[in-house]
Every structure is written in structure tokens, then in C-alpha cells.
PDB file with SEQRES, HELIX, SHEET and CRYST1 records, atoms N, CA, C and O in Angstrom:
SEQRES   1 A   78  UNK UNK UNK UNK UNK UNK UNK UNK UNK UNK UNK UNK UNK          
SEQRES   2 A   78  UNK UNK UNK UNK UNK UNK UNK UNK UNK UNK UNK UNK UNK          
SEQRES   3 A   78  UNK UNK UNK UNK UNK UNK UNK UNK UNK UNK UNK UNK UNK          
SEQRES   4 A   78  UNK UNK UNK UNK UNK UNK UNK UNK UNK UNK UNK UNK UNK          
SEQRES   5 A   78  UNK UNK UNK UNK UNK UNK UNK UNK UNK UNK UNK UNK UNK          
SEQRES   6 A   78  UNK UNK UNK UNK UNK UNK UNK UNK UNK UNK UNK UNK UNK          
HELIX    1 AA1 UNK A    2  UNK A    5  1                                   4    
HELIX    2 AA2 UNK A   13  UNK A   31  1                                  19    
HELIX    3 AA3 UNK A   37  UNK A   42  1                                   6    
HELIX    4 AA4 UNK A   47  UNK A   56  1                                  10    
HELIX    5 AA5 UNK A   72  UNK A   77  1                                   6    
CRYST1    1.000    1.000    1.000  90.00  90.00  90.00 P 1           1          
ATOM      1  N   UNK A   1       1.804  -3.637  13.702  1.00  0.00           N  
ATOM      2  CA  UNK A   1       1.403  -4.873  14.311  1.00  0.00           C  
ATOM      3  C   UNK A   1       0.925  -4.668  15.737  1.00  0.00           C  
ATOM      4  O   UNK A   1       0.298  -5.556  16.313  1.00  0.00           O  
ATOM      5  N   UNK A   2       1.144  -3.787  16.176  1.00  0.00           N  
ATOM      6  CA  UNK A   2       0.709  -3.417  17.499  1.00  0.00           C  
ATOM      7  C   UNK A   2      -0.760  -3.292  17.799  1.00  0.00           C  
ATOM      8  O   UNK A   2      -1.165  -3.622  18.914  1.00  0.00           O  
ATOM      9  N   UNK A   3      -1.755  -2.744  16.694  1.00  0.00           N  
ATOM     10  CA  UNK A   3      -3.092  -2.639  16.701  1.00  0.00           C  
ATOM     11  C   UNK A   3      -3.315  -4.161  16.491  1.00  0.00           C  
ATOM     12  O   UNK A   3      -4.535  -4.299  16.392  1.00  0.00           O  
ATOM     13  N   UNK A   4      -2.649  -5.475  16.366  1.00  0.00           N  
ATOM     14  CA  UNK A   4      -3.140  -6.704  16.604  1.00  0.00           C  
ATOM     15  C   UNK A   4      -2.953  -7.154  17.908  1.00  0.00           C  
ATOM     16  O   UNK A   4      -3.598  -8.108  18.342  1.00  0.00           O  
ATOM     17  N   UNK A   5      -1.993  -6.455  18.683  1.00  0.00           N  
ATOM     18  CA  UNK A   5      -1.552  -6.911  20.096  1.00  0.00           C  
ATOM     19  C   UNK A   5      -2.800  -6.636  20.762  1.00  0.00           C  
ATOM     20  O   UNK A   5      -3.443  -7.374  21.509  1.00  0.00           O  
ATOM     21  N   UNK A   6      -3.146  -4.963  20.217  1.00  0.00           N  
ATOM     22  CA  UNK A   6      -4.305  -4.480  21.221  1.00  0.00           C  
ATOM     23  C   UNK A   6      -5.989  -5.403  21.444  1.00  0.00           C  
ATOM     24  O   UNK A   6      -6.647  -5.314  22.480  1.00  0.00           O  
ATOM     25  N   UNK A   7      -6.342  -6.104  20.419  1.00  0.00           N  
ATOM     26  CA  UNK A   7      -7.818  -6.789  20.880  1.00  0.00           C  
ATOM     27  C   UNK A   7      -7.129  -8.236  21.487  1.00  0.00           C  
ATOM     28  O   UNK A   7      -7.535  -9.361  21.198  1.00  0.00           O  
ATOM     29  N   UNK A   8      -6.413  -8.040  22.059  1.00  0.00           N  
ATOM     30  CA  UNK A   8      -6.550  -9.138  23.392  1.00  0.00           C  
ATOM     31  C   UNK A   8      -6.343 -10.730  23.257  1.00  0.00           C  
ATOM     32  O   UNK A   8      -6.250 -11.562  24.160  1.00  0.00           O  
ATOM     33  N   UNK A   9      -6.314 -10.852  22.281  1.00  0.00           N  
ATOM     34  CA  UNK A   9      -5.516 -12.466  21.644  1.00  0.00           C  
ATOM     35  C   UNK A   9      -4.394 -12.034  20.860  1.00  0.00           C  
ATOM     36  O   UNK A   9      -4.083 -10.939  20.390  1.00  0.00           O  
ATOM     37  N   UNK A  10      -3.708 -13.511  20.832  1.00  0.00           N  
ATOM     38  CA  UNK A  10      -2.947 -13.640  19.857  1.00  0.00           C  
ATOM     39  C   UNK A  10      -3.021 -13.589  18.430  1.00  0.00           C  
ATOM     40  O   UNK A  10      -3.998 -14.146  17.930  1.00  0.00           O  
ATOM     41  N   UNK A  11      -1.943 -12.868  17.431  1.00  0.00           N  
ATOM     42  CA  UNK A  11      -2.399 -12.874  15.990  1.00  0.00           C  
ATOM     43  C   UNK A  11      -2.166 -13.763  15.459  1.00  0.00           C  
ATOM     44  O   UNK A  11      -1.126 -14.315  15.816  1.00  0.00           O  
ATOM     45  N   UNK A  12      -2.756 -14.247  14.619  1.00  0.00           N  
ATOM     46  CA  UNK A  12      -2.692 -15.612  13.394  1.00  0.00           C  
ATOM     47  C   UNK A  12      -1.488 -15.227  12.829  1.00  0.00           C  
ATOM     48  O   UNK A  12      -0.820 -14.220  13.062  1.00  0.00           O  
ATOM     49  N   UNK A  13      -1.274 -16.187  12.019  1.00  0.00           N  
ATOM     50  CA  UNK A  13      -0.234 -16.246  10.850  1.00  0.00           C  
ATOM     51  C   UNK A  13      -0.833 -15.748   9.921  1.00  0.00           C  
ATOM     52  O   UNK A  13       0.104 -15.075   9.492  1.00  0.00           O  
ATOM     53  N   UNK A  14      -1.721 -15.510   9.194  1.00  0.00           N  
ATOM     54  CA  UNK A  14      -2.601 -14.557   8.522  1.00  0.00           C  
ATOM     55  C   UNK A  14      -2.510 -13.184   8.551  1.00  0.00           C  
ATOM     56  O   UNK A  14      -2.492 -12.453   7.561  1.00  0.00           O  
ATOM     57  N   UNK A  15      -2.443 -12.790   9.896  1.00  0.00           N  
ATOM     58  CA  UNK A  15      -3.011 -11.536  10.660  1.00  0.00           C  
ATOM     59  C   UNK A  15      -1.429 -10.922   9.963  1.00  0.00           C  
ATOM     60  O   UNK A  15      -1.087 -10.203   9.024  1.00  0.00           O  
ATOM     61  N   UNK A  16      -0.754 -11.720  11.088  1.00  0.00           N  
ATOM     62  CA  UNK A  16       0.693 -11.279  10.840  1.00  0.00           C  
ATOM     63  C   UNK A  16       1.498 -10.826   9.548  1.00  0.00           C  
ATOM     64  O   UNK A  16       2.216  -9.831   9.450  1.00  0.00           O  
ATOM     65  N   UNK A  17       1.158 -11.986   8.369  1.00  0.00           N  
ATOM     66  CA  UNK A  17       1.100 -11.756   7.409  1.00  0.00           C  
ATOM     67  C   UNK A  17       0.925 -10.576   6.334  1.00  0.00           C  
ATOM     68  O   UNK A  17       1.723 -10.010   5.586  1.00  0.00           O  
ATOM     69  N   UNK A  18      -0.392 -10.450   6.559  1.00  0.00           N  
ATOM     70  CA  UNK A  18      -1.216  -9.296   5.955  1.00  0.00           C  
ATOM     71  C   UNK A  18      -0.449  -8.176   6.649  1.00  0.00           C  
ATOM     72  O   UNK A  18      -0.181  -7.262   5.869  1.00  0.00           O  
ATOM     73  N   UNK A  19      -0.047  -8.004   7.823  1.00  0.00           N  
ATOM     74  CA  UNK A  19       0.045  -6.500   8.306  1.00  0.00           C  
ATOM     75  C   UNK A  19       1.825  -6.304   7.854  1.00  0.00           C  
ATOM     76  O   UNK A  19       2.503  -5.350   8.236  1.00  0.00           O  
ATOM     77  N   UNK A  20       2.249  -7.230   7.133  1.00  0.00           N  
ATOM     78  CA  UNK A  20       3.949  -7.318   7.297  1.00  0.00           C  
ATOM     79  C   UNK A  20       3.914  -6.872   5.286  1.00  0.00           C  
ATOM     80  O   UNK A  20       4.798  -6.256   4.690  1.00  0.00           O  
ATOM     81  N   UNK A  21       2.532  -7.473   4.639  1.00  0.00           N  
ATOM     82  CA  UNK A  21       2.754  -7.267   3.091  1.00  0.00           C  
ATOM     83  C   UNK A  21       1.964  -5.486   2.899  1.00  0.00           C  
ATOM     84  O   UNK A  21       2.146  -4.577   2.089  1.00  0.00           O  
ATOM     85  N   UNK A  22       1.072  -5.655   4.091  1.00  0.00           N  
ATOM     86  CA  UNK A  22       0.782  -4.030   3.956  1.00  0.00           C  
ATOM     87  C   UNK A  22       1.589  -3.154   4.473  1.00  0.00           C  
ATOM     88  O   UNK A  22       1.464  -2.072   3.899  1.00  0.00           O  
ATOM     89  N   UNK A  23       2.406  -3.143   5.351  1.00  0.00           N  
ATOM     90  CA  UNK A  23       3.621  -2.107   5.539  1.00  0.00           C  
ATOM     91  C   UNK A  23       4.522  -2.064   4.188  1.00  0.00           C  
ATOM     92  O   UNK A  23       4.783  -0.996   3.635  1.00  0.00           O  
ATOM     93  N   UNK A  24       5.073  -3.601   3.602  1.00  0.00           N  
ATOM     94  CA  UNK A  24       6.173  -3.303   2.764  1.00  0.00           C  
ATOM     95  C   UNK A  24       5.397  -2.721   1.246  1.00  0.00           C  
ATOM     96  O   UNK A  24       6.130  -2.267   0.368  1.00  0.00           O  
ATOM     97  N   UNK A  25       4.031  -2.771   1.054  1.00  0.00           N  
ATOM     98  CA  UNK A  25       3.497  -2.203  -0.163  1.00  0.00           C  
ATOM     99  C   UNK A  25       3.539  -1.140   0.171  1.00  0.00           C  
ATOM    100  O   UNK A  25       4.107  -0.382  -0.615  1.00  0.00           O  
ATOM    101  N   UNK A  26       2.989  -0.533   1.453  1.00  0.00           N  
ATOM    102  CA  UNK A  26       3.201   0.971   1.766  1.00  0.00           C  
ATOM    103  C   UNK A  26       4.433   1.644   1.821  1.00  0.00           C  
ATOM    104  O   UNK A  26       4.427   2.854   2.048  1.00  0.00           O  
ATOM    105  N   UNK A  27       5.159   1.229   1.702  1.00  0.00           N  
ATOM    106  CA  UNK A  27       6.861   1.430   1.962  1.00  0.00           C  
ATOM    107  C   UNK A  27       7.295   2.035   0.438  1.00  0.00           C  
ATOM    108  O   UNK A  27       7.858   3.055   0.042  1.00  0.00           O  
ATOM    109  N   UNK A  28       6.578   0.549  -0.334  1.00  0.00           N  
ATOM    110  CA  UNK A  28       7.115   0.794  -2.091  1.00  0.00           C  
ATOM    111  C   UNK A  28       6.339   2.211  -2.607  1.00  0.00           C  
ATOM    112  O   UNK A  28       6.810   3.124  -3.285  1.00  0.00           O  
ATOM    113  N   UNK A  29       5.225   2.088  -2.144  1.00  0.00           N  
ATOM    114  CA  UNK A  29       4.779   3.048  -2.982  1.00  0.00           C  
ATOM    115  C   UNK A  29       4.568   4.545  -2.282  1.00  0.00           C  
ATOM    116  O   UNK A  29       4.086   5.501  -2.889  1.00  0.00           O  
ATOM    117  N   UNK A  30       5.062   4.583  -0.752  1.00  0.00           N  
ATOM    118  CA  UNK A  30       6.006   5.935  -0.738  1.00  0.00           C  
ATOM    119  C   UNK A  30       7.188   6.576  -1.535  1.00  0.00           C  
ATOM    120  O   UNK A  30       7.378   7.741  -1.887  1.00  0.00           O  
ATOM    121  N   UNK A  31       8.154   5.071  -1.758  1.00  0.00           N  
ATOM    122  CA  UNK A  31       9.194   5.283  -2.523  1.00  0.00           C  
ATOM    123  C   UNK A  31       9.066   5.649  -3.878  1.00  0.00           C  
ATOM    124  O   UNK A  31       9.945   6.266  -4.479  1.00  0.00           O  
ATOM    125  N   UNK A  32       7.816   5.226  -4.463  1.00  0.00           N  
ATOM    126  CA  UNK A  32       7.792   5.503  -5.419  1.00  0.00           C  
ATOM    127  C   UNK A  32       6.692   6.641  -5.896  1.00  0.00           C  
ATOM    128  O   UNK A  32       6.100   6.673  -6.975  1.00  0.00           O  
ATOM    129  N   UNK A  33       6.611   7.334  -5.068  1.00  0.00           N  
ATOM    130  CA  UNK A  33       5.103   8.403  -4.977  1.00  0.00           C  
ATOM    131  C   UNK A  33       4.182   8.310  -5.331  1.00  0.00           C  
ATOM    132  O   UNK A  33       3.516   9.243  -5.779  1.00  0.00           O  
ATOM    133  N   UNK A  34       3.695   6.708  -5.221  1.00  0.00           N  
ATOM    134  CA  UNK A  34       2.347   6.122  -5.472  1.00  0.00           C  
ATOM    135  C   UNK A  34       1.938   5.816  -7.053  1.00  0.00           C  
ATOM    136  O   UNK A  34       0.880   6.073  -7.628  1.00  0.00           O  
ATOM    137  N   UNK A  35       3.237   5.130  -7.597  1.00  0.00           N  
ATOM    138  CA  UNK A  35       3.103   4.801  -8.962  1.00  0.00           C  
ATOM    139  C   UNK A  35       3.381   3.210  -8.620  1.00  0.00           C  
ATOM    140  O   UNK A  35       4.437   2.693  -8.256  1.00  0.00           O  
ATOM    141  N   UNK A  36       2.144   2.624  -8.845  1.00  0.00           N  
ATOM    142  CA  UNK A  36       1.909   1.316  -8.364  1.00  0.00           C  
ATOM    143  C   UNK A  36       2.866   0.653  -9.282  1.00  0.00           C  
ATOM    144  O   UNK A  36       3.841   0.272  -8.635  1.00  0.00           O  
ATOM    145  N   UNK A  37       2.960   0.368 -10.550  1.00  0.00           N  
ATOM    146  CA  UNK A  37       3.419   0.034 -11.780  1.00  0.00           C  
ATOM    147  C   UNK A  37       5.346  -0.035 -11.230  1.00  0.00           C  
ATOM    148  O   UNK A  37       5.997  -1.079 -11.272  1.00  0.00           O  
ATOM    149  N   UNK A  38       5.744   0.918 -10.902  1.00  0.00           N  
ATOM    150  CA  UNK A  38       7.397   0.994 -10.456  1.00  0.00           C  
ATOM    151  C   UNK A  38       7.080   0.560  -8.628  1.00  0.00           C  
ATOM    152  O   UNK A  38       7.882   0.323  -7.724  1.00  0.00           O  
ATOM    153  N   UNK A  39       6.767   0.568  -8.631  1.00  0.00           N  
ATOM    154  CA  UNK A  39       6.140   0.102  -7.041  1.00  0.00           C  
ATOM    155  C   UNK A  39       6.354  -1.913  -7.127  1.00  0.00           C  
ATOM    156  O   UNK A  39       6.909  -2.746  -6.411  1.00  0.00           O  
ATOM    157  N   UNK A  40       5.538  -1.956  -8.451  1.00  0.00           N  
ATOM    158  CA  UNK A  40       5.001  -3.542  -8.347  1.00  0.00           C  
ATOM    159  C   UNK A  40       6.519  -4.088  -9.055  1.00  0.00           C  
ATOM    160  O   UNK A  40       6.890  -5.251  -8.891  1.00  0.00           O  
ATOM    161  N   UNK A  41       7.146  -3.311  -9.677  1.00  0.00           N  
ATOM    162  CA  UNK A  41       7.967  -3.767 -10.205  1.00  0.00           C  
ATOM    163  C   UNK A  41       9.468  -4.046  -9.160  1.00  0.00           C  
ATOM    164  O   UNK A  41      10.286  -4.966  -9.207  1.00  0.00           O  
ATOM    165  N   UNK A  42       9.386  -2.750  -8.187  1.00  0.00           N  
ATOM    166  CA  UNK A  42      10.573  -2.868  -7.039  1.00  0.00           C  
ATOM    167  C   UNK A  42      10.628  -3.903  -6.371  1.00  0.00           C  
ATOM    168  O   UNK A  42      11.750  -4.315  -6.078  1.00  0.00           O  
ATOM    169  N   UNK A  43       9.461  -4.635  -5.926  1.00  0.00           N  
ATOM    170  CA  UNK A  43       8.580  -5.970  -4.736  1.00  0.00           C  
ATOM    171  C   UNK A  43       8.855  -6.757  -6.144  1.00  0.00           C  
ATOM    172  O   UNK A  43       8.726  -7.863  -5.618  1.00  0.00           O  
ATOM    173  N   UNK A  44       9.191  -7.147  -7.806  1.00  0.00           N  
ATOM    174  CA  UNK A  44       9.401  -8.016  -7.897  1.00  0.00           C  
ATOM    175  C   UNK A  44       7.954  -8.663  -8.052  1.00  0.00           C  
ATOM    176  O   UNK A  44       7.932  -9.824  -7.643  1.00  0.00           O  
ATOM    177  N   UNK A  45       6.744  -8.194  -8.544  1.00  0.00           N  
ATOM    178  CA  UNK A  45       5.219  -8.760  -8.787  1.00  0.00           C  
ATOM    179  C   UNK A  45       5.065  -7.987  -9.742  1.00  0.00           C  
ATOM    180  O   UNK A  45       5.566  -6.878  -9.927  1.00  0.00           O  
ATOM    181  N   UNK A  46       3.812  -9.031 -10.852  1.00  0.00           N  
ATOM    182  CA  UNK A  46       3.335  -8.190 -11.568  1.00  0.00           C  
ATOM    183  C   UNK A  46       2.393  -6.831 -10.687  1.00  0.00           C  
ATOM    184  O   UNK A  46       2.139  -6.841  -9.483  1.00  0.00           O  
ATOM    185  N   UNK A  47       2.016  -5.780 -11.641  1.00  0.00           N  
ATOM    186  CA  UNK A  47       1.130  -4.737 -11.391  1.00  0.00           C  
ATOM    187  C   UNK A  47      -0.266  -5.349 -10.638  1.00  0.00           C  
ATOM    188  O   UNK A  47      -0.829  -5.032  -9.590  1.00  0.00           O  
ATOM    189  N   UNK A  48      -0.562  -6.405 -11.700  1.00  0.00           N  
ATOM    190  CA  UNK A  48      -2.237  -6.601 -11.730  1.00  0.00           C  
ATOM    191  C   UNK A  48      -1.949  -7.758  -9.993  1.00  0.00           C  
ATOM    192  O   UNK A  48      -2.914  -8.066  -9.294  1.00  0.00           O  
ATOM    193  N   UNK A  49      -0.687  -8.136  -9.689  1.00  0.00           N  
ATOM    194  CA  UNK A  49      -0.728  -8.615  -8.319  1.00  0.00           C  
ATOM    195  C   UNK A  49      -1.006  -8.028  -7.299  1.00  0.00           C  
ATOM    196  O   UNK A  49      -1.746  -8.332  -6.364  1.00  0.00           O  
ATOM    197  N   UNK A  50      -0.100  -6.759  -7.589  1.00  0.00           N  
ATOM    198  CA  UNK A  50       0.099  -5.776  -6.703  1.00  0.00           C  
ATOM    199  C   UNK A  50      -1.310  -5.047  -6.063  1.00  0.00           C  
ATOM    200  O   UNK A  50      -1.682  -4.774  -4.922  1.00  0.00           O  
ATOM    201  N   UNK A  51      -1.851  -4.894  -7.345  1.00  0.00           N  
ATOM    202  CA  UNK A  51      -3.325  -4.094  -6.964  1.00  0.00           C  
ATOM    203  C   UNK A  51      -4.366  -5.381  -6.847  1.00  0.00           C  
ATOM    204  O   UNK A  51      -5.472  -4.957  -6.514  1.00  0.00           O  
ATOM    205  N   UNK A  52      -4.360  -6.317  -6.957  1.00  0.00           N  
ATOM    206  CA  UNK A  52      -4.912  -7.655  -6.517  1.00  0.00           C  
ATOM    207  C   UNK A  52      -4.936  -7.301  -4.694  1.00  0.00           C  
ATOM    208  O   UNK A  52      -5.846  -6.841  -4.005  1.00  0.00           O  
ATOM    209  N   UNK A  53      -3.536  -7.736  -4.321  1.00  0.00           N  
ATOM    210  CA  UNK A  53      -3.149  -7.269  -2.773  1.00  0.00           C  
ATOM    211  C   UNK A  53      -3.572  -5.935  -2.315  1.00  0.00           C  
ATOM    212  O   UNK A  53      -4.027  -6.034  -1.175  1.00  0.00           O  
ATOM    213  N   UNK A  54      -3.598  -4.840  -2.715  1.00  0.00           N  
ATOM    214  CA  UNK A  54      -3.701  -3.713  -2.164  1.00  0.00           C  
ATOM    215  C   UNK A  54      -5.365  -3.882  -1.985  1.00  0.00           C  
ATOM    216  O   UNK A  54      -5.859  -3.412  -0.960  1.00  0.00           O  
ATOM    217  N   UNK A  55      -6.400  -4.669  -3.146  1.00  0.00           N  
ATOM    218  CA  UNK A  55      -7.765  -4.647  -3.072  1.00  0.00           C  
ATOM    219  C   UNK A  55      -8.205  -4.915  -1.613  1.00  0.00           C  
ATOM    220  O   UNK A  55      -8.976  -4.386  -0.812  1.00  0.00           O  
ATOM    221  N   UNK A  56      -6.892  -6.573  -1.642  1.00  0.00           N  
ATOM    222  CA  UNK A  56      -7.413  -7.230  -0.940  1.00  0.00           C  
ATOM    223  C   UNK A  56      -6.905  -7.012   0.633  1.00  0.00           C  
ATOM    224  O   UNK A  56      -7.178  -7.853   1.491  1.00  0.00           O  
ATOM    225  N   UNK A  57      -6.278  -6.023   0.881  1.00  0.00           N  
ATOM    226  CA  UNK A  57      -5.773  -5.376   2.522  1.00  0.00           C  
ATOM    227  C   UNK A  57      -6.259  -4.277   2.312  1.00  0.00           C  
ATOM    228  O   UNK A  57      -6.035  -3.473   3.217  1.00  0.00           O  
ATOM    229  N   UNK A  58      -7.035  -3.781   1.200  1.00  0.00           N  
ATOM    230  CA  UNK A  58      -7.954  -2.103   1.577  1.00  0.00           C  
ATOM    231  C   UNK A  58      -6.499  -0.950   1.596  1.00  0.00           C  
ATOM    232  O   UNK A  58      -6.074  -0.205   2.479  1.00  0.00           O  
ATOM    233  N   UNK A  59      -6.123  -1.175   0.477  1.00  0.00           N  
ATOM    234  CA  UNK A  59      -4.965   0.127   0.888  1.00  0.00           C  
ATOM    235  C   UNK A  59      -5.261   0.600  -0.709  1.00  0.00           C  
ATOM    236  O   UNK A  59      -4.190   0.885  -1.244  1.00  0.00           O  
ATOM    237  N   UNK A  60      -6.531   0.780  -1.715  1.00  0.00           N  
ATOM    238  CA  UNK A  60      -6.735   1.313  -3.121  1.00  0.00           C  
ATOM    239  C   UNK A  60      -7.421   2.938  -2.448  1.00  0.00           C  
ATOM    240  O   UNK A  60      -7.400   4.084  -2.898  1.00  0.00           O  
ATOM    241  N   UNK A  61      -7.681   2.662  -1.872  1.00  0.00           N  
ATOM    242  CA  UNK A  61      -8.603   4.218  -1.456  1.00  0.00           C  
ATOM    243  C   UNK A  61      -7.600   5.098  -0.611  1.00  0.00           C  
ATOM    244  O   UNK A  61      -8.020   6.234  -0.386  1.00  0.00           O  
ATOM    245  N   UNK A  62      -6.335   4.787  -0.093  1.00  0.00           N  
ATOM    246  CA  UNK A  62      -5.076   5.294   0.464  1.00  0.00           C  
ATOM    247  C   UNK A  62      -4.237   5.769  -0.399  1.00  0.00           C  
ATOM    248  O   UNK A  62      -3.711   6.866  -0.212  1.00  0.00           O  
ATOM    249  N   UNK A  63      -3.873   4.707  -1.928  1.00  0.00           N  
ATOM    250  CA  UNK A  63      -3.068   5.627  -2.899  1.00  0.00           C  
ATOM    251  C   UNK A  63      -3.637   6.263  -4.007  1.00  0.00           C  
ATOM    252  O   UNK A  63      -3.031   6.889  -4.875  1.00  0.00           O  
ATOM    253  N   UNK A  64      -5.243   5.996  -3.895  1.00  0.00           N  
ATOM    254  CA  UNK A  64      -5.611   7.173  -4.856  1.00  0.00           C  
ATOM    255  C   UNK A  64      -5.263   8.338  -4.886  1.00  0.00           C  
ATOM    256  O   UNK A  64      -4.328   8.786  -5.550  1.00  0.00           O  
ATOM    257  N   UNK A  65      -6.500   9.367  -3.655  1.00  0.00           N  
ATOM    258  CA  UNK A  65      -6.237  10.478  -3.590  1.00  0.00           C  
ATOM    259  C   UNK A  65      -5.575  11.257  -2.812  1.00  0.00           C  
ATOM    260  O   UNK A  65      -5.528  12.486  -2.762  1.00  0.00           O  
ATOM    261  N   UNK A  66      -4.852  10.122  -1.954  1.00  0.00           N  
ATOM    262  CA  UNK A  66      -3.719  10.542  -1.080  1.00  0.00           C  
ATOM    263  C   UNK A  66      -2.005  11.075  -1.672  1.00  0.00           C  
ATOM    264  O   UNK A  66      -1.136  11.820  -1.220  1.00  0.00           O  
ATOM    265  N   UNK A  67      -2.165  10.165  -2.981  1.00  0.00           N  
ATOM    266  CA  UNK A  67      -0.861  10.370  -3.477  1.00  0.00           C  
ATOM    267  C   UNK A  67      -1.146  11.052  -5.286  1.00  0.00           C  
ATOM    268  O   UNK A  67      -1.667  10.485  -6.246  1.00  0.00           O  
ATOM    269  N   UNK A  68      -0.477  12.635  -5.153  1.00  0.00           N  
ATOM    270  CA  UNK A  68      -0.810  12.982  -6.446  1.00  0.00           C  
ATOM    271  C   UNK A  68       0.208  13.567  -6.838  1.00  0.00           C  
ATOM    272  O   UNK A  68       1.094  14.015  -6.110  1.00  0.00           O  
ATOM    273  N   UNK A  69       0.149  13.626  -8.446  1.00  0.00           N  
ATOM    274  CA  UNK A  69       1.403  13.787  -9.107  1.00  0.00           C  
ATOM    275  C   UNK A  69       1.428  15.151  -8.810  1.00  0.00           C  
ATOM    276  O   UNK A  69       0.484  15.844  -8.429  1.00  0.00           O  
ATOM    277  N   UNK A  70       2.925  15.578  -9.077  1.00  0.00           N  
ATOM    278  CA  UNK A  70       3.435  17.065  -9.675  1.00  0.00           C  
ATOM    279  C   UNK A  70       3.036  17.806 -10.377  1.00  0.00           C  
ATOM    280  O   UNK A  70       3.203  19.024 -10.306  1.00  0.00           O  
ATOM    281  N   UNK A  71       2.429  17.211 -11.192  1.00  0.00           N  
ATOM    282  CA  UNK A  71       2.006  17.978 -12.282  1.00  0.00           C  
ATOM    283  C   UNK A  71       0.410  18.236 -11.984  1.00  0.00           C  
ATOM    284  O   UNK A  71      -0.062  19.320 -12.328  1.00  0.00           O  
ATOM    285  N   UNK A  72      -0.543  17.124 -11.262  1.00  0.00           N  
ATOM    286  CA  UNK A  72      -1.697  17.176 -10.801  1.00  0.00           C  
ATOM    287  C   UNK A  72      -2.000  18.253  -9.641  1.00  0.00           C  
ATOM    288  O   UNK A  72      -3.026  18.878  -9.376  1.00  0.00           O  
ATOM    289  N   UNK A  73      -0.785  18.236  -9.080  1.00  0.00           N  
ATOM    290  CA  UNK A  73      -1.288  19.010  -8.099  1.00  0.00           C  
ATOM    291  C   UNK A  73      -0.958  21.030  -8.466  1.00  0.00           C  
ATOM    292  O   UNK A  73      -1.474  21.965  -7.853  1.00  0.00           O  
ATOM    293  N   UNK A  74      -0.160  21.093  -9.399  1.00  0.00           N  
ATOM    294  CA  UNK A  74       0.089  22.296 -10.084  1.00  0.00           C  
ATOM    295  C   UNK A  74      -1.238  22.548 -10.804  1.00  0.00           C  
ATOM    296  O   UNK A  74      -1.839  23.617 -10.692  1.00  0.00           O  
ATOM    297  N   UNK A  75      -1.657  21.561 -11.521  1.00  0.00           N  
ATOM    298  CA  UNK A  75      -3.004  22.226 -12.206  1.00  0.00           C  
ATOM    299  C   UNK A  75      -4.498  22.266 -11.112  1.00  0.00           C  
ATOM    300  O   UNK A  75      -5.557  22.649 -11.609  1.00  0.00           O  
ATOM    301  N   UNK A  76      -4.438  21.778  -9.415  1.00  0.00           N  
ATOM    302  CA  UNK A  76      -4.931  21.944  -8.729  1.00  0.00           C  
ATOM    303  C   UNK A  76      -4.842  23.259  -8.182  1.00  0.00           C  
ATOM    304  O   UNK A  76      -5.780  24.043  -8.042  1.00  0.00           O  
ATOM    305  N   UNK A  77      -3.638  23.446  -7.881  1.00  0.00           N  
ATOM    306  CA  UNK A  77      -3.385  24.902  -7.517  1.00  0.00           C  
ATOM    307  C   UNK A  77      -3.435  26.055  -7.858  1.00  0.00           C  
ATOM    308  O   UNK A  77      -3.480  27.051  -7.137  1.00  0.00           O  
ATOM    309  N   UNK A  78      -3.427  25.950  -9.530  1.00  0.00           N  
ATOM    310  CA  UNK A  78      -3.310  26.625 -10.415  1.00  0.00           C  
ATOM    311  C   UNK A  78      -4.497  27.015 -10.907  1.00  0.00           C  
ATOM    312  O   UNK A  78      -4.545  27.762 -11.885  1.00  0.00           O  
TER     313      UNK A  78                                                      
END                                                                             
């Protein structure tokens, strides 16, 4: 929330909002190593919500190829 402090007004209830549901989605799906599905299910939303929200705060291009399985990344290495 601090990058809203920085442009020099006050943040909306919107603003605030959005930056409080994009930390706690980012939170779930650290916890869950970017398996949206046990992610959407921890927060208590369907899936198709979950990635609804993530469309709509720009965080789909963060758990793509940022977060990869065990097994993906063995046959990367491999």
C-alpha cells in the first residue's frame, strides 16, 4: 500500500481494496505453490472467482511462469 501513498493523494476505497485482495491472493497462492484451485479453495471462492480477480488486478502473468511445479522444473533441468 505504500506505492499508493507515493503519487501524492489519498487512496480510494477501491485502491485500498484491490491492493489488500492482491496481497491476500498472493499470500494463498505462495502457500499453495501457485495451485490456484487449493488457493481458491483456502480464501473460501470458487476457482473461476479467483482467476476472475487475479485477471482483474493483473496478477495471471505472475503465477504462470513464475510458479512451477516439481516435477516441471525436473524435466526443465533435466
Amino acid at each position: 500500500m505504500d506505492e499508493l501513498r507515493t503519487l501524492g493523494s489519498r487512496p480510494t476505497l477501491r485502491d485500498l481494496v484491490e491492493a489488500y485482495e492482491r496481497h491476500v491472493i498472493e499470500d494463498a497462492l505462495r502457500a499453495t505453490h501457485g495451485n490456484q484451485r487449493r488457493a481458491a479453495r483456502a480464501l473460501g471462492v470458487l476457482p473461476t472467482t479467483l482467476h476472475e480477480k487475479m485477471k482483474r488486478l493483473g496478477l495471471l502473468h505472475r503465477a504462470g511462469p513464475a510458479v512451477v511445479e516439481p516435477a516441471e522444473a525436473m524435466a526443465l533441468a533435466g
